[in-house]
C-alpha positions as CSV (number, residue, x, y, z in Angstrom):
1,X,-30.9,-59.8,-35.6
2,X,-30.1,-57.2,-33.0
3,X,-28.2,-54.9,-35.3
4,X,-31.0,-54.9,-38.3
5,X,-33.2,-53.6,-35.3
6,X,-30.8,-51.1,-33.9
7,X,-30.1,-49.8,-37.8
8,X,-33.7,-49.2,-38.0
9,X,-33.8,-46.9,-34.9
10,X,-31.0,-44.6,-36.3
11,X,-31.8,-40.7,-37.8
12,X,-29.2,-39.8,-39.5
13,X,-26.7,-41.1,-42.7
14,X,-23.9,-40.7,-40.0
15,X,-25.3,-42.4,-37.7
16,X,-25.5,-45.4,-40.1
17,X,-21.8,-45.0,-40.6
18,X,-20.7,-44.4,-36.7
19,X,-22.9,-47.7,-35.5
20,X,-20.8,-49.7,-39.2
21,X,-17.5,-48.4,-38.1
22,X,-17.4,-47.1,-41.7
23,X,-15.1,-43.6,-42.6
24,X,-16.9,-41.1,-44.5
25,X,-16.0,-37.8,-46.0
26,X,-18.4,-35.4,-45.0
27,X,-18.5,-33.8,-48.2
28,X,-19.2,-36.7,-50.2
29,X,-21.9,-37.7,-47.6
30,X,-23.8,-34.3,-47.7
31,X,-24.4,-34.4,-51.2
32,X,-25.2,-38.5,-51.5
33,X,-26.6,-39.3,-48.3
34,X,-29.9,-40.5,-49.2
35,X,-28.6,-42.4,-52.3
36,X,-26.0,-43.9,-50.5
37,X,-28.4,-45.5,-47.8
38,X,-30.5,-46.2,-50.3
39,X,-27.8,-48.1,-52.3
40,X,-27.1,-50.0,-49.3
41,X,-30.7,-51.4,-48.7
42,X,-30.6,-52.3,-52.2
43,X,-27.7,-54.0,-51.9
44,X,-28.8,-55.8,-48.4
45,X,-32.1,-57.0,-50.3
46,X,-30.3,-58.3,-52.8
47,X,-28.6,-60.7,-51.0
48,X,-30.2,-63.2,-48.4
49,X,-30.3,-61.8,-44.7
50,X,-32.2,-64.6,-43.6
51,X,-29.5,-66.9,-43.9
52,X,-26.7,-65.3,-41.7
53,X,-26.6,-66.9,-38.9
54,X,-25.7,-64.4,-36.3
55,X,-25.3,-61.5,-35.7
56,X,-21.6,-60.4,-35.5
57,X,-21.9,-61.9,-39.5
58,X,-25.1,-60.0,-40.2
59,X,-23.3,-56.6,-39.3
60,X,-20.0,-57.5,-41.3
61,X,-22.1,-57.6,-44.1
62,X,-23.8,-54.7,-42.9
63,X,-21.1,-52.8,-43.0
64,X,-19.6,-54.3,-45.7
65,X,-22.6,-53.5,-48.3
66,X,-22.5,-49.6,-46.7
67,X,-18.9,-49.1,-47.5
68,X,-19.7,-50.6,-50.6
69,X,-22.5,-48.2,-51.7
70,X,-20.1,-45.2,-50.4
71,X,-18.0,-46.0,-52.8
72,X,-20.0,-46.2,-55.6
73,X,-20.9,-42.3,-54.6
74,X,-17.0,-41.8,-54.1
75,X,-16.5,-41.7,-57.9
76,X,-19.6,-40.7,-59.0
77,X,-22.8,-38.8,-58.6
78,X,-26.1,-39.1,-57.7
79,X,-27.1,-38.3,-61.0
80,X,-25.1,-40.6,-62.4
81,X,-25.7,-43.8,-60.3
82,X,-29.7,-42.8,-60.7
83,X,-30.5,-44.6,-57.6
84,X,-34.5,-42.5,-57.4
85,X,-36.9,-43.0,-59.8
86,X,-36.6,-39.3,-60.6
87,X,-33.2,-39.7,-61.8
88,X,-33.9,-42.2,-63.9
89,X,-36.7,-41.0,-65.5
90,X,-34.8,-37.7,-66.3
91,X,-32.9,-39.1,-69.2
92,X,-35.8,-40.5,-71.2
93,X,-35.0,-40.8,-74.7
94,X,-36.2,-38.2,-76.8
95,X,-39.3,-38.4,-79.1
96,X,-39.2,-38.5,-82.7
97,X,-38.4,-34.5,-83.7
98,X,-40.7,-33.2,-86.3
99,X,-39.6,-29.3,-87.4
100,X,-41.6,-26.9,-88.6
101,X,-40.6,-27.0,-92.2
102,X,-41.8,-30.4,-92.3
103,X,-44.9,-29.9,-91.1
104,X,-45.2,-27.2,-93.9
105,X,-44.2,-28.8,-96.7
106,X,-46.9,-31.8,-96.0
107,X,-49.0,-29.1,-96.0
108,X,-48.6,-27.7,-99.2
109,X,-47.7,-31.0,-101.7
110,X,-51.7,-32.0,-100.2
């Protein structure tokens, strides 16, 4: 598909959304702008590119699945969407909290 070729020549978030014919907020897309496009190729894997037929369809849903991860950074952040490993891995669940008292008090009954 010509546009899956010309999306992967492109630098810049904005340029992503200028070739989509998608609006943007600037603010929104200087703070989300990797996890936005990353969002998007998520969503694009998800689904089955191989099947579109042409590519006029293949762009629509292009375009659609950016505006769709815009969105989800619309109402949201990126630390809340955890898109990156990084994120997620940032709200492990703590580990079983031993204090000091306890730790005493072993001590001493042995």
């Amino acid at each position: 598909m010509e546009i899956l070729d010309e999306l992967r020549g492109l630098s810049s978030a904005e340029d992503f959304f200028r070739l989509l014919d998608v609006d943007y907020e600037p603010r929104v897309l200087n703070v989300a702008r990797l996890h936005i496009l990353r969002r998007m190729g998520s969503y694009l894997a998800a689904g089955n590119l191989e099947d579109v037929a042409d590519n006029e369809t293949c762009r629509a849903l292009c375009r659609a699945q950016l505006q769709r991860a815009y969105e989800d950074f619309t109402c949201s952040t990126p630390i809340t969407e955890r898109v990156f490993k990084v994120h997620r891995d940032a709200v492990r669940p703590a580990g079983n909290f031993v204090s000091l008292s306890e730790l005493t008090q072993s001590q001493e009954q042995t």
